[in-house]
C-alpha positions as CSV (number, residue, x, y, z in Angstrom):
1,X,-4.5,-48.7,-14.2
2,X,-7.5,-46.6,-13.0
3,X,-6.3,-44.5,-9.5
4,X,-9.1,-43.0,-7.2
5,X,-12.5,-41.5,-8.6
6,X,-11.5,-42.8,-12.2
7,X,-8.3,-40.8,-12.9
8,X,-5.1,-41.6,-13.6
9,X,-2.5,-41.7,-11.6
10,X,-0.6,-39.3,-13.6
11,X,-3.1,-36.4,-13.8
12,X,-1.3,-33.3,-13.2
13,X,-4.7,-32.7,-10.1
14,X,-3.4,-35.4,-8.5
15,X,-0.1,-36.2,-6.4
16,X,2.6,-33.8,-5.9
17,X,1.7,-31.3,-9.2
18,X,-1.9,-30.6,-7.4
19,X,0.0,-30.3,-4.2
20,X,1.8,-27.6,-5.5
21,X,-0.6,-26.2,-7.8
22,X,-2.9,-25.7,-4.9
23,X,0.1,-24.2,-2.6
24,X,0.8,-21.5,-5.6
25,X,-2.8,-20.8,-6.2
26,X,-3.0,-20.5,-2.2
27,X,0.2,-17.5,-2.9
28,X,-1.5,-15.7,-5.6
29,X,-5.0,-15.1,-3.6
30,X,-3.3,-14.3,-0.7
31,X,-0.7,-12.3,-2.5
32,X,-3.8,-10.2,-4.2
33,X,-5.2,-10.0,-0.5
34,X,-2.4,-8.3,0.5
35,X,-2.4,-6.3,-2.0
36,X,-5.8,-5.0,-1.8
37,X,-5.6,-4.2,1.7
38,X,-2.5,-1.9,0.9
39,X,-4.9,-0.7,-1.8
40,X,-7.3,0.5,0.3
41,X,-5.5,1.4,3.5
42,X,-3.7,4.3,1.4
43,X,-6.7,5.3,-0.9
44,X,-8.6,6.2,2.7
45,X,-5.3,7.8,4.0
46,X,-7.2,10.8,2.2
47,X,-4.7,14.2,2.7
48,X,-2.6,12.3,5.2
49,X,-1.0,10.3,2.5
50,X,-0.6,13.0,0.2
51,X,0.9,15.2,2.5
52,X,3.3,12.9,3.6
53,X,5.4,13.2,0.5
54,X,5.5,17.3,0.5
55,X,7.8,19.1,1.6
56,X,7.6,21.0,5.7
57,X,7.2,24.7,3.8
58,X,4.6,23.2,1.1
59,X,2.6,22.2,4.1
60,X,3.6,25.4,5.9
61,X,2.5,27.6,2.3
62,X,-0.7,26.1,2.2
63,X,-2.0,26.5,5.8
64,X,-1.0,30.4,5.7
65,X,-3.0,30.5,2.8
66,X,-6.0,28.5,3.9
67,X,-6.0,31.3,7.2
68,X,-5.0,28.4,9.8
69,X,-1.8,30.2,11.0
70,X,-0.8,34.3,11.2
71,X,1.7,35.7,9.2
72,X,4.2,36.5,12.3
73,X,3.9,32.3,12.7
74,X,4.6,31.5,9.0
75,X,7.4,33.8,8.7
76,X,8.9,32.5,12.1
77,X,8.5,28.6,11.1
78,X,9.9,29.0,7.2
79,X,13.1,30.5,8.7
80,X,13.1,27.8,10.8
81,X,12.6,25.4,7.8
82,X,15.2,27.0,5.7
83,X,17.9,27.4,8.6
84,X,17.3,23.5,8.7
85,X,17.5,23.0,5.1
């Protein structure tokens, strides 16, 4: 017997296997949304997300080298950083 538009009845596009066919296809794409967003919100976290996973006197190291702090400031800040280590 002949169901709507020609196809069986039984046609895995029809009834409860497109039902959730569509719902898992609807996951995936919205699943590789996600995932893409997270993509891109931590490749334009630029030096923010990098220096998030070094340490307080990496971050300290590199500024006194870069000229952004004085030496009397980066001594008193690492022995604050390694009193608190």
């Amino acid at each position: 017997m002949m169901g709507y538009g020609g196809f069986e009845a039984g046609n895995w596009f029809l009834g409860w296997g497109g039902m959730f066919s569509g719902a898992l296809m609807m996951l995936f794409w919205f699943g590789l949304f996600v995932l893409l967003i997270v993509w891109l919100a931590r490749w334009a976290g630029g030096d923010f997300a990098r220096n998030r996973d070094r340490g307080a006197l990496v971050i300290l190291e590199q500024r006194f080298a870069d000229g952004e702090i004085g030496a009397e400031e980066f001594l008193e800040r690492s022995k604050q950083l390694r009193a608190e280590q």
